[in-house]
FIDREN-363990 format. One line per 3 residues: number of its first residue (from 1); their letters; for each residue x, y, z of C-alpha. Coordinates in Angstrom, 3 decimals. Layout:
% residues N
NUM> A> X Y Z | ...
END
This chain:
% residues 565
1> XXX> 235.170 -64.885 -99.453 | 234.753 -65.398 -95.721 | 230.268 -66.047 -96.251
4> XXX> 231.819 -68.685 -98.671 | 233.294 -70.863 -95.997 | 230.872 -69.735 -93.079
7> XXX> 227.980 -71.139 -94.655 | 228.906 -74.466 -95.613 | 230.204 -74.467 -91.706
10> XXX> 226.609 -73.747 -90.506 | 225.117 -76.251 -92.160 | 227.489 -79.347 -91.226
13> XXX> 227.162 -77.746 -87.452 | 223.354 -78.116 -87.818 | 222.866 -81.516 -89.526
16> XXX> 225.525 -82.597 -86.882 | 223.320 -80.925 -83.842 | 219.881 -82.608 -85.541
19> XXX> 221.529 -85.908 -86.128 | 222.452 -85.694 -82.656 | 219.340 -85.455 -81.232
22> XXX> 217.488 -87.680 -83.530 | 220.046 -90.595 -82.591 | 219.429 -89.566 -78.654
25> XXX> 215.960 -90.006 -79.505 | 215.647 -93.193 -80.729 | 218.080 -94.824 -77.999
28> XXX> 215.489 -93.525 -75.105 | 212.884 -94.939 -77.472 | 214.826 -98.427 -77.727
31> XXX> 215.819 -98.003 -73.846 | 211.926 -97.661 -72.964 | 211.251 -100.791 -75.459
34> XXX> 213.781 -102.480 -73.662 | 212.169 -101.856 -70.289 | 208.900 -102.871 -71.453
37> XXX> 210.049 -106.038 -72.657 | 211.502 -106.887 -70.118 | 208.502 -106.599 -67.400
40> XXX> 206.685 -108.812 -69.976 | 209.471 -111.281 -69.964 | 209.652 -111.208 -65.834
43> XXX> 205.804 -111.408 -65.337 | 205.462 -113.700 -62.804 | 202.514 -115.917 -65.173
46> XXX> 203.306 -119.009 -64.296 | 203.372 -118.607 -61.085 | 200.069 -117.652 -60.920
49> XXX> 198.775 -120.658 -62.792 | 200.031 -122.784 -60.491 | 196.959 -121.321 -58.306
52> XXX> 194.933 -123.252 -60.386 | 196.602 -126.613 -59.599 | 194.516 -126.588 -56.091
55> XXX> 191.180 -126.885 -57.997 | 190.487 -130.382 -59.816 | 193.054 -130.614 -62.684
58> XXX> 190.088 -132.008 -64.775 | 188.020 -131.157 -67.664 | 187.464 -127.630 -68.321
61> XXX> 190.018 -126.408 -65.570 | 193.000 -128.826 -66.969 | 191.310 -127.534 -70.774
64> XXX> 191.899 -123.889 -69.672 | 195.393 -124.261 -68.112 | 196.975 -126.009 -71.050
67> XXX> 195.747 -123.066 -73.608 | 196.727 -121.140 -70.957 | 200.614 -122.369 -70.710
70> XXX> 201.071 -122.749 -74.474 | 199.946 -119.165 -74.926 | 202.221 -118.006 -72.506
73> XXX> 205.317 -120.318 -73.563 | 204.616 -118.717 -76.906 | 205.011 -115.153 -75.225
76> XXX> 208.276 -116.257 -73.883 | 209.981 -118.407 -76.423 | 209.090 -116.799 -79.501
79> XXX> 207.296 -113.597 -79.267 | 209.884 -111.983 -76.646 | 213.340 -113.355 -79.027
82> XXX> 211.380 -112.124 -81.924 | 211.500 -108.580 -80.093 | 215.252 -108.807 -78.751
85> XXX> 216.364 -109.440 -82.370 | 213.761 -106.373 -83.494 | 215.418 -104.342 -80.656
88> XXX> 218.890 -105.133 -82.028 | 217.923 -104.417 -85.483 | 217.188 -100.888 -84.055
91> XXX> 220.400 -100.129 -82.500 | 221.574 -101.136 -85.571 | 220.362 -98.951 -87.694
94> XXX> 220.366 -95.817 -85.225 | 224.072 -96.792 -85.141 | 224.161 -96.303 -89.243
97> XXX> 222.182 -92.983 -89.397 | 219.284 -94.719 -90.691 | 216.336 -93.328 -88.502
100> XXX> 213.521 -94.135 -90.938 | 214.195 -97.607 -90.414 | 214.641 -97.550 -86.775
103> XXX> 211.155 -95.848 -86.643 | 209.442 -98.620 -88.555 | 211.235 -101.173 -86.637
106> XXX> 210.150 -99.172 -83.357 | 206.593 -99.219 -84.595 | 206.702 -103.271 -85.103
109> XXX> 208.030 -103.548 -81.383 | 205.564 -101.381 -79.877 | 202.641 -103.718 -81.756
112> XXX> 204.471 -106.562 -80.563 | 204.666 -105.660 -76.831 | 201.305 -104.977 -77.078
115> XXX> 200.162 -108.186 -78.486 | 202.273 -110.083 -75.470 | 200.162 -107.326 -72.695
118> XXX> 196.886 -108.677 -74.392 | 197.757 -111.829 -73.890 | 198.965 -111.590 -70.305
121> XXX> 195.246 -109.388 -69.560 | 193.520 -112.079 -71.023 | 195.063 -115.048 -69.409
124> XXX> 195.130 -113.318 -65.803 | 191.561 -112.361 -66.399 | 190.289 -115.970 -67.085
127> XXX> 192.680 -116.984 -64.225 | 190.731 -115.098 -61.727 | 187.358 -115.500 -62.531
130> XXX> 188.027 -119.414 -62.214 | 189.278 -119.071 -59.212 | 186.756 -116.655 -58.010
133> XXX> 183.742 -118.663 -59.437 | 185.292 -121.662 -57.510 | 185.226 -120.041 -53.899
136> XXX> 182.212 -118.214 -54.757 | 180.806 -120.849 -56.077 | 181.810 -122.836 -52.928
139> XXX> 180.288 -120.173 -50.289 | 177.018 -119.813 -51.667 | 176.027 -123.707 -52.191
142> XXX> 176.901 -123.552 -48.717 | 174.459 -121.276 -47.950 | 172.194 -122.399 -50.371
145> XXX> 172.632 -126.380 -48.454 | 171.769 -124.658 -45.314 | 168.932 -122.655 -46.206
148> XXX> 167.352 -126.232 -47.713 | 168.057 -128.062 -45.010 | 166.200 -125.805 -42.671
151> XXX> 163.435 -125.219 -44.963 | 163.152 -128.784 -45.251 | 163.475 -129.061 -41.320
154> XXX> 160.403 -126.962 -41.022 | 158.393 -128.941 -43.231 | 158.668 -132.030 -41.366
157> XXX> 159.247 -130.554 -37.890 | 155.865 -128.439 -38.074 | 153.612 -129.644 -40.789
160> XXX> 150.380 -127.841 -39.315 | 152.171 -124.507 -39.836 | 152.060 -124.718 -43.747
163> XXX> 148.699 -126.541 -43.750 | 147.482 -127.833 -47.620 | 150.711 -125.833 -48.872
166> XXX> 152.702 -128.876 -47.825 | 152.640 -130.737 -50.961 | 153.607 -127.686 -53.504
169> XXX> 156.534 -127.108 -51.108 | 157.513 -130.595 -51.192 | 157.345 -130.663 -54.627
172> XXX> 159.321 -127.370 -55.159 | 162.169 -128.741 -52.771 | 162.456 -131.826 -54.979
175> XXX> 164.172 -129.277 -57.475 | 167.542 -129.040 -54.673 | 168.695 -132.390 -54.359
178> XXX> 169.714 -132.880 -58.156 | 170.909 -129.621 -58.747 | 173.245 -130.227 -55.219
181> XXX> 173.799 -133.082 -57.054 | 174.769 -131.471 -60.362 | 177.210 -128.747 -58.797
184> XXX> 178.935 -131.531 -57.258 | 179.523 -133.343 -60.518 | 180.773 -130.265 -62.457
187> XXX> 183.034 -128.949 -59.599 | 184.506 -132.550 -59.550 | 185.024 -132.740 -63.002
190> XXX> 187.095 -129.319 -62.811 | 183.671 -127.403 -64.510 | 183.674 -124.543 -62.299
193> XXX> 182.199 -122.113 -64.829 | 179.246 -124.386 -65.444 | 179.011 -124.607 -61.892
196> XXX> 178.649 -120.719 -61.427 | 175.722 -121.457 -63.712 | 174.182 -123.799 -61.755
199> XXX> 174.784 -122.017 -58.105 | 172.760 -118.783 -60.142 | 170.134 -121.053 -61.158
202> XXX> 169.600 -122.544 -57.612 | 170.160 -119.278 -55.973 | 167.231 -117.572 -58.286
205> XXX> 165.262 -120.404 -56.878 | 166.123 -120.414 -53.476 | 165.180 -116.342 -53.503
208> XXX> 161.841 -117.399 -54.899 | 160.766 -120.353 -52.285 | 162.395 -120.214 -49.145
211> XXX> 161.313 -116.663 -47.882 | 157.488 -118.398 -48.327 | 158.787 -120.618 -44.855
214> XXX> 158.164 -117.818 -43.046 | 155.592 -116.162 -44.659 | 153.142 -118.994 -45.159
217> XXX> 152.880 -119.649 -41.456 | 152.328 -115.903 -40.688 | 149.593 -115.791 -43.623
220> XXX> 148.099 -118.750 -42.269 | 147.930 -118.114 -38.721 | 146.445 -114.545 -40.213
223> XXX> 143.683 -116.584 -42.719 | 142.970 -119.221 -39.686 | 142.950 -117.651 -36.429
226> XXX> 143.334 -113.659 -36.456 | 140.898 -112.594 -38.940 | 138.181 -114.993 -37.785
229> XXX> 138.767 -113.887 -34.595 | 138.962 -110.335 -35.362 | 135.442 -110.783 -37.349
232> XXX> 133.896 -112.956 -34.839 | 134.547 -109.800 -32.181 | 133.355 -106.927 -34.671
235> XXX> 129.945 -108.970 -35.393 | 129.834 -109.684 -31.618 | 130.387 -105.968 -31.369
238> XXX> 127.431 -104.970 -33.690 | 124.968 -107.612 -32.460 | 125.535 -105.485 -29.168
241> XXX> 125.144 -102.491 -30.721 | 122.113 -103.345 -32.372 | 120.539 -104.574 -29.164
244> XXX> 121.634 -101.142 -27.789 | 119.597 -99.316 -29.944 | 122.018 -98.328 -32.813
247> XXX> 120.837 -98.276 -36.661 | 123.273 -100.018 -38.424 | 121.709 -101.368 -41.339
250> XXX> 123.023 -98.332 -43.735 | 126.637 -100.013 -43.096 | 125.993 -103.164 -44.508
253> XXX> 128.873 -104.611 -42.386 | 127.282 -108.279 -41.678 | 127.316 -108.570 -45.842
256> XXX> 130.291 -107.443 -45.833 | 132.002 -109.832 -43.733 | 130.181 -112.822 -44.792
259> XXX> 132.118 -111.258 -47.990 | 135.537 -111.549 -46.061 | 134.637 -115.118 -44.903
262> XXX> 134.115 -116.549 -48.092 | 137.214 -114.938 -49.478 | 139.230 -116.900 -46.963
265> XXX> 138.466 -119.735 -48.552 | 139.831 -118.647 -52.012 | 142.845 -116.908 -50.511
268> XXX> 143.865 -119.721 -48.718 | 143.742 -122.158 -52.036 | 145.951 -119.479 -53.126
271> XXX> 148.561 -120.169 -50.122 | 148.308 -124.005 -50.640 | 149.645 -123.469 -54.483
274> XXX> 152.371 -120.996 -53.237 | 150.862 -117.601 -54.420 | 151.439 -115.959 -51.233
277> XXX> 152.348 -112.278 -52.560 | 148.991 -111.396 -53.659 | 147.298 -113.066 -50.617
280> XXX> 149.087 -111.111 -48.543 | 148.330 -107.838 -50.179 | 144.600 -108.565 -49.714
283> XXX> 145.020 -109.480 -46.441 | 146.607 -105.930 -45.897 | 143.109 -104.514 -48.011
286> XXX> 140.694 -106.716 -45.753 | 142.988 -104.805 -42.633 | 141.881 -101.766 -43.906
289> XXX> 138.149 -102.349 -44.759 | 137.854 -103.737 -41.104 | 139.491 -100.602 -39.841
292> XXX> 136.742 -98.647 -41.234 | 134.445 -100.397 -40.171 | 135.662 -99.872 -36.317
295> XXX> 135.686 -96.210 -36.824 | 132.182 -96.048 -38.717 | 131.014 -97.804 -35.459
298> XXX> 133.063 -95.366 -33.365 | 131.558 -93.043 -35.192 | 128.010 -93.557 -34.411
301> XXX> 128.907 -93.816 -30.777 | 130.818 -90.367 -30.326 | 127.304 -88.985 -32.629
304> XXX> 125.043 -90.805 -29.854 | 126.793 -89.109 -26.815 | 126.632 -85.479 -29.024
307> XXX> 123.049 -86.079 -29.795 | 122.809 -87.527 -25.684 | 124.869 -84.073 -24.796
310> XXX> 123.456 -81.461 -26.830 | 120.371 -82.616 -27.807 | 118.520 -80.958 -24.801
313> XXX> 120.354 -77.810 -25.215 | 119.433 -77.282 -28.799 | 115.698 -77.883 -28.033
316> XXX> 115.230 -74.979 -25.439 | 117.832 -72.769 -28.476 | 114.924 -73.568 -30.458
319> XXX> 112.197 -72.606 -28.335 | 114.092 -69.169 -26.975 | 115.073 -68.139 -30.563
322> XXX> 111.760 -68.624 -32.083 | 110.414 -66.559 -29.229 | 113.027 -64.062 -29.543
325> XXX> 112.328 -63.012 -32.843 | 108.729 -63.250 -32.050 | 109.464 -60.271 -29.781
328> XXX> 111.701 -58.941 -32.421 | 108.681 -59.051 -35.235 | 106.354 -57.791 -32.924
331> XXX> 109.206 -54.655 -31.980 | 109.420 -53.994 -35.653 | 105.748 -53.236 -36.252
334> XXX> 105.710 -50.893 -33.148 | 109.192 -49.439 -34.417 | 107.791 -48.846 -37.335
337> XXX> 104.533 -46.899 -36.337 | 107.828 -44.082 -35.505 | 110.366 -44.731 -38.168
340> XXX> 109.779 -45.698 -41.408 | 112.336 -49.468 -42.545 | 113.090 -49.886 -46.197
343> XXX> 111.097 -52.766 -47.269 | 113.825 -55.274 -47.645 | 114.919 -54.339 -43.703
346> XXX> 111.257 -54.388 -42.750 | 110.974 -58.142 -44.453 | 114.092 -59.409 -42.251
349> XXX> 112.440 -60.458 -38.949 | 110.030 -62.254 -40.908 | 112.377 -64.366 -42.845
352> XXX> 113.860 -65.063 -39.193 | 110.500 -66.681 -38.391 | 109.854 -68.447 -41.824
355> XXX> 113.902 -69.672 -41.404 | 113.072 -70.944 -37.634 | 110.045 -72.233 -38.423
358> XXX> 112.460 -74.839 -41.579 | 114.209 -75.525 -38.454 | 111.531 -76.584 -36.021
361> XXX> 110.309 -79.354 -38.751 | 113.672 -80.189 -39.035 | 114.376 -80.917 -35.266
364> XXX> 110.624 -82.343 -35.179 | 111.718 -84.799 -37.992 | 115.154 -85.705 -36.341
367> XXX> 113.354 -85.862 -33.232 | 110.702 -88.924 -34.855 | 113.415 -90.374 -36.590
370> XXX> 115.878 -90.844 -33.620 | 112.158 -92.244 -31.441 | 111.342 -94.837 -34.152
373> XXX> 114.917 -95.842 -34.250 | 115.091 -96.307 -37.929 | 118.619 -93.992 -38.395
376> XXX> 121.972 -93.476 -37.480 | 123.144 -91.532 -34.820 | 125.414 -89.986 -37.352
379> XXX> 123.086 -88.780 -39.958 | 120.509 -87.683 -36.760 | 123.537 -86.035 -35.325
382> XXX> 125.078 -84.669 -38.350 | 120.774 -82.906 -39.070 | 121.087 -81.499 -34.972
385> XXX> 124.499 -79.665 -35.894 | 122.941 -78.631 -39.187 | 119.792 -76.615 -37.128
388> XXX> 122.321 -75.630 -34.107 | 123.831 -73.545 -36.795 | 120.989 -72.182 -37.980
391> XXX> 119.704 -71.794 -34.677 | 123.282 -69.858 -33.676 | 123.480 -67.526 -36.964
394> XXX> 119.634 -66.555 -36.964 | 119.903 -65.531 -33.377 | 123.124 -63.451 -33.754
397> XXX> 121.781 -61.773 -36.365 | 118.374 -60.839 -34.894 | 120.579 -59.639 -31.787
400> XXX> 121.824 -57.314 -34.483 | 118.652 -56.825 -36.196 | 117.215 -55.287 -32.529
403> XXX> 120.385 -53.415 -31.687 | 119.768 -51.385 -35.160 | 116.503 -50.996 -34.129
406> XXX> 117.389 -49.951 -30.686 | 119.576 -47.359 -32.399 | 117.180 -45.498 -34.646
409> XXX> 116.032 -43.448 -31.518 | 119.283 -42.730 -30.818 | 120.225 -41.756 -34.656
412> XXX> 117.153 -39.723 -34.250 | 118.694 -37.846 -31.216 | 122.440 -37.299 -33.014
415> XXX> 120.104 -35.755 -35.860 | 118.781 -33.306 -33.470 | 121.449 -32.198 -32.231
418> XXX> 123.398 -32.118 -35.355 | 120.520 -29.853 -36.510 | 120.655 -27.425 -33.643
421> XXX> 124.337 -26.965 -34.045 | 124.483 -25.852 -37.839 | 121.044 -23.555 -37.261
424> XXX> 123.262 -21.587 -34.758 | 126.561 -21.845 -36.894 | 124.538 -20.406 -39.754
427> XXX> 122.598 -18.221 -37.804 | 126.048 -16.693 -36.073 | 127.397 -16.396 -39.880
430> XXX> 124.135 -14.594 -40.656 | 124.790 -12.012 -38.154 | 128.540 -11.505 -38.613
433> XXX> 127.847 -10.452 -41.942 | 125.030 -7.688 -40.474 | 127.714 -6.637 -37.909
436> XXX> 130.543 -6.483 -40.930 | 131.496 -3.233 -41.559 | 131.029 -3.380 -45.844
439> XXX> 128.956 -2.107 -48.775 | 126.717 -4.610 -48.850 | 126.700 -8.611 -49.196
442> XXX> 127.329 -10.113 -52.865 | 124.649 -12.152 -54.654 | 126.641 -15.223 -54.584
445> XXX> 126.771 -15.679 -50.547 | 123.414 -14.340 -50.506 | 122.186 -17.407 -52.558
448> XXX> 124.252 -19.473 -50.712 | 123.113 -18.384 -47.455 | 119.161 -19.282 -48.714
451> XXX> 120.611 -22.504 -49.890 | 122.176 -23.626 -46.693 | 118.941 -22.458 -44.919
454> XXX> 116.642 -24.542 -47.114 | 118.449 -27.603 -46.849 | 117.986 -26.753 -42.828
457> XXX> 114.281 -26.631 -43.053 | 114.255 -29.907 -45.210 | 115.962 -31.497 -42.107
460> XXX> 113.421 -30.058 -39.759 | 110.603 -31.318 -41.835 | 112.050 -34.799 -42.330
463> XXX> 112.618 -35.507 -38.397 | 108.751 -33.874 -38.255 | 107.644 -37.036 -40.691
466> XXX> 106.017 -40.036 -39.112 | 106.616 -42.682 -39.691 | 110.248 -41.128 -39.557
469> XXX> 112.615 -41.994 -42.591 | 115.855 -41.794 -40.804 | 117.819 -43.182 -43.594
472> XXX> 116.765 -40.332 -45.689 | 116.643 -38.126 -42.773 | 120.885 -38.748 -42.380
475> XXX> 121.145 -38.244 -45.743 | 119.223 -34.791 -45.421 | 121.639 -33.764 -42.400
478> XXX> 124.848 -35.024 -44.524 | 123.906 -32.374 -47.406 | 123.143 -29.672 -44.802
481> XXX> 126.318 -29.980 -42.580 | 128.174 -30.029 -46.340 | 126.204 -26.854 -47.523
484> XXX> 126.973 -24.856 -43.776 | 130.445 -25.721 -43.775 | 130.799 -24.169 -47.191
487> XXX> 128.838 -21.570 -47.116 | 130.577 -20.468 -43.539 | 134.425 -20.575 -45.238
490> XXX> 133.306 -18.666 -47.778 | 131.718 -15.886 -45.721 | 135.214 -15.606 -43.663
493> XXX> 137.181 -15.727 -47.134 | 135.025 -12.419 -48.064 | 135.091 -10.635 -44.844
496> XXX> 139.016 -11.423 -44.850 | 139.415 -10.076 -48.334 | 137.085 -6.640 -47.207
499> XXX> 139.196 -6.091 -44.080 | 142.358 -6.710 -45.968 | 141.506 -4.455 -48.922
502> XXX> 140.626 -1.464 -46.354 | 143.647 -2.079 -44.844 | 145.741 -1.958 -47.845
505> XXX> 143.871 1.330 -49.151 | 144.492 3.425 -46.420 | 148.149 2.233 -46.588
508> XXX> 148.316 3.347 -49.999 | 146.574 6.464 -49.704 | 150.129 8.208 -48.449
511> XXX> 151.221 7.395 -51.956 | 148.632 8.660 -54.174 | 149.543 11.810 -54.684
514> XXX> 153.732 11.215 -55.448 | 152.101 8.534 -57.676 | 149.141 8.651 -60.541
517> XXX> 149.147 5.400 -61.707 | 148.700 4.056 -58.261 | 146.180 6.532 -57.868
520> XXX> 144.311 5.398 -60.717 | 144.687 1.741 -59.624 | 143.519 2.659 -55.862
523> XXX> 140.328 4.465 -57.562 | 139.214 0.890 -59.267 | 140.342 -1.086 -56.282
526> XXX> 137.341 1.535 -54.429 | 134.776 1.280 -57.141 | 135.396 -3.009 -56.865
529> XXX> 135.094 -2.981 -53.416 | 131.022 -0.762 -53.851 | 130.385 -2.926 -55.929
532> XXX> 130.422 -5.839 -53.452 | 133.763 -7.427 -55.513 | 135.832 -7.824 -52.256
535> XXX> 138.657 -10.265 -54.043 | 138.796 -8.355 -57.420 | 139.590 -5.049 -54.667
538> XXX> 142.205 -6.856 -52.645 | 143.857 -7.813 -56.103 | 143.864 -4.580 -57.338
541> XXX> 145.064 -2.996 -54.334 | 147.321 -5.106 -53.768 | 149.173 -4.768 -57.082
544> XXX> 149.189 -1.178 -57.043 | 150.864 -0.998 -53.210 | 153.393 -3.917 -54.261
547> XXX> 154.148 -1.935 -57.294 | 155.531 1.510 -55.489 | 156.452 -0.911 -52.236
550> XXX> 157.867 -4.206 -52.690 | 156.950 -6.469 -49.433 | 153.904 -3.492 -48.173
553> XXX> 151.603 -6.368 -48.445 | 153.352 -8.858 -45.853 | 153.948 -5.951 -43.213
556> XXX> 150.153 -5.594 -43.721 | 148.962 -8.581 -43.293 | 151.120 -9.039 -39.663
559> XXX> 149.770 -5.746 -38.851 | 146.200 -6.749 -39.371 | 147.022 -10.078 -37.576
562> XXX> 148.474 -8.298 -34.727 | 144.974 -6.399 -34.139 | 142.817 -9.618 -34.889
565> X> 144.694 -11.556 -32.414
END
């Protein structure tokens, strides 16, 4: 009974609560309308149209500010009560519970506002760029009056300056005057807009002709005085040259600045019908070209003070090389009476004198050539490094070429005594084994022994050739020393392994008879070590003492270090 009247007092309690807030809503909605409406309504338009009442109140300007009012009295007397009685319709409704209609109503207001804020943009927007095209307008013809008057000032003041461009300049500052004259009319007449045209068109202009006032007399004075001047000196400077005994034909530089003169002539045609910009970028080409041709005279004069400064030199090079490996051939056939050269070593001081002797008719031809006259100092100079190289490289090598030669007598000695040394290592081995206290010596070390020997006597008979091979000869004392050194470890390795095994059996002998298997073991160990198998002994006596005495075999080998040491 109780749910029955609790319920029913929920739901009043919420539709109350939601109409609540839904009528809050919509008067902060109307209050922000309200606010809006008014800024429109207090916008100071009018105000700012009066701004336009300092230009000429003519023509497009008076055109503009009339749409301009009417627009705005529209705003004010009929779009902005249209909204007040839209904004009271609102309240109204809100005040009657009727929120679907105060949205729609809402929705109308906003569009309405917006409409008015459009207008307002638009009008301020055309407002300002009048007014800004009319001072901008006004500061740039300025400038634009200046620049022509000086233009035209230098013109009359200093006619030689532009030469036969006079008349296209004249002709392009006819264009000013009328379109002065045109601005004038259209600011007047209140056509500022127009004007802005205008001032762009004569500004494009202007940036097209009046820079050429001070580049024509620059390119002129460049065409008329510098660069004949400048190729006046440079075929001055290579008549002199000429006189002095250069070759300069292979430069072709009087062609080429006949070539430069004529081309004056067509440039400056070009200049006289205004088309400077190319002119000047083959004037900066022609710069160039002439620059090279400076340093390709500068060049044969640094190659006549080498060929002044070095040419001596090289001569006597040439003369003391050639003769030095003369004396180097003529060494190499004695040398080789004793030692015998591979053939392609034996063929080297030969190529010296076939390579010296390309080099002598080279200096001999350089040496005509630079006596007739008939060629550059640079080529001439440029042939002279070429057989100074040669002449540098062929002598350090035969200085290397003799030193190996110098040194086969003393690979000869090193030989020698290499020899000597292994003969008494070998023959020291030899007798260490006679002195050994054991059975006998085993094949293997006997056959090694006779090998190491007979690679010996292959060294003695190769230093007893003549003419003496020493290449082989090295090779023949390589294989010997590696034979020796072998053959030497391995007789200490067996001696080692006899003295150890005799060592270890009469250690083991206290334990033979407590123990028959070691016994047993011992008794091969013996009949190994008869037989001349001295590491198949240690092993086996070594096992069989390890086996009864852990560790016997360390104490014996310090022992038997002790009394070697």
């Amino acid at each position: 009974m109780v749910n029955y009247f609790i319920i029913p007092i929920i739901i009043v309690i919420v539709l109350a609560v939601a109409i609540f807030l839904l009528r809050r809503k919509h008067i902060q909605e109307i209050s922000k309308l309200e606010h809006e409406k008014l800024q429109i309504q207090h916008e100071p338009i009018f105000e700012e149209m009066t701004k336009v009442k300092q230009l000429n109140m003519t023509g497009e300007t008076e055109e503009k500010f009339e749409r301009w009012r009417n627009e705005w009295t529209e705003v004010v007397d009929v779009l902005v009560p249209k909204i007040d009685s839209s904004l009271f319709d609102t309240e109204e409704a809100v005040d009657r519970f009727r929120f679907k209609k105060a949205t729609g109503i809402e929705k109308d207001i906003k569009e309405q506002l917006e409409v008015c804020d459009q207008r307002k943009e638009s009008i301020l927007k055309e407002l300002n760029e009048l007014i800004g095209s009319e001072e901008k307008n006004r500061l740039e013809m300025e400038t634009l009056r200046d620049e022509f008057r000086e233009a035209r000032k230098s013109v009359l003041a200093h006619p030689y300056s532009y030469g036969k461009a006079v008349p296209s300049l004249e002709k392009e500052l006819e264009y000013f005057q009328p379109a002065f004259e045109e601005y004038d009319n259209l600011t007047n007449n209140g056509n500022y807009l127009k004007a802005r045209e205008n001032v762009i068109a004569v500004a494009s202009k202007a940036d097209a002709l009046f820079p050429l006032f001070k580049e024509i007399p620059i390119v002129l004075n460049e065409l008329q005085n510098k660069l004949p001047a400048t190729l006046r000196e440079l075929r001055n400077g290579i008549d002199e040259m000429v006189e002095d005994g250069y070759y300069l034909n292979h430069l072709n530089l009087k062609s080429s600045l006949a070539s430069i003169e004529q081309e004056t002539e067509e440039l400056l045609v070009k200049v006289a019908i205004l088309d400077v910009e190319p002119v000047q970028d083959r004037l900066g080409e022609i710069e160039e070209n002439i620059d090279s041709y400076y340093d390709a005279l500068e060049e044969e004069v640094v190659e006549r003070q080498y060929m002044e400064q070095t040419y001596g030199a090289i001569s006597r090079q040439l003369k003391d090389v050639k003769m030095f490996a003369k004396e180097i051939a003529d060494e190499t056939l004695f040398v080789q009476q004793s030692y015998r050269l591979d053939e392609k070593e034996a063929e080297i001081p030969k190529a010296f004198l076939l390579e010296l002797a390309d080099a002598s008719k080279r200096f001999d031809l350089l040496t005509s050539q630079g006596e007739n006259g008939e060629s550059p100092y640079s080529i001439l100079a440029q042939d002279l490094r070429d057989v100074g190289e040669t002449l540098d490289r062929v002598e350090m090598e035969t200085n290397s070429f003799q030193e190996r030669i110098k040194n086969l007598r003393t690979d000869e000695v090193k030989v020698r005594e290499r020899l000597e040394v292994l003969t008494r290592q070998l023959l020291f081995t030899e007798r260490k084994l006679q002195k050994a206290n054991i059975p006998g010596i085993p094949d293997e070390i006997e056959v090694r022994l006779e090998e190491a020997d007979e690679h010996l006597f292959i060294v003695k008979n190769g230093l007893e050739e003549v003419p003496l091979n020493m290449a082989l000869v090295e090779d023949y004392i390589n294989s010997a020393e590696n034979e020796v050194s072998e053959v030497v470890v391995k007789v200490e390795e067996m001696l080692d392994d006899a003295l150890l095994t005799e060592q270890i059996i009469q250690y083991g002998n206290r334990y033979r008879a407590s123990h028959p298997a070691m016994h047993a073991r011992l008794l091969e160990a013996e009949m190994a070590f008869r037989q001349f198998r001295y590491a198949k002994a240690l092993e086996e006596a070594a096992t069989a003492v390890e086996e009864v005495e852990p560790g016997a075999m360390k104490r014996i080998e310090e022992l038997l270090q002790g009394q070697v040491q």
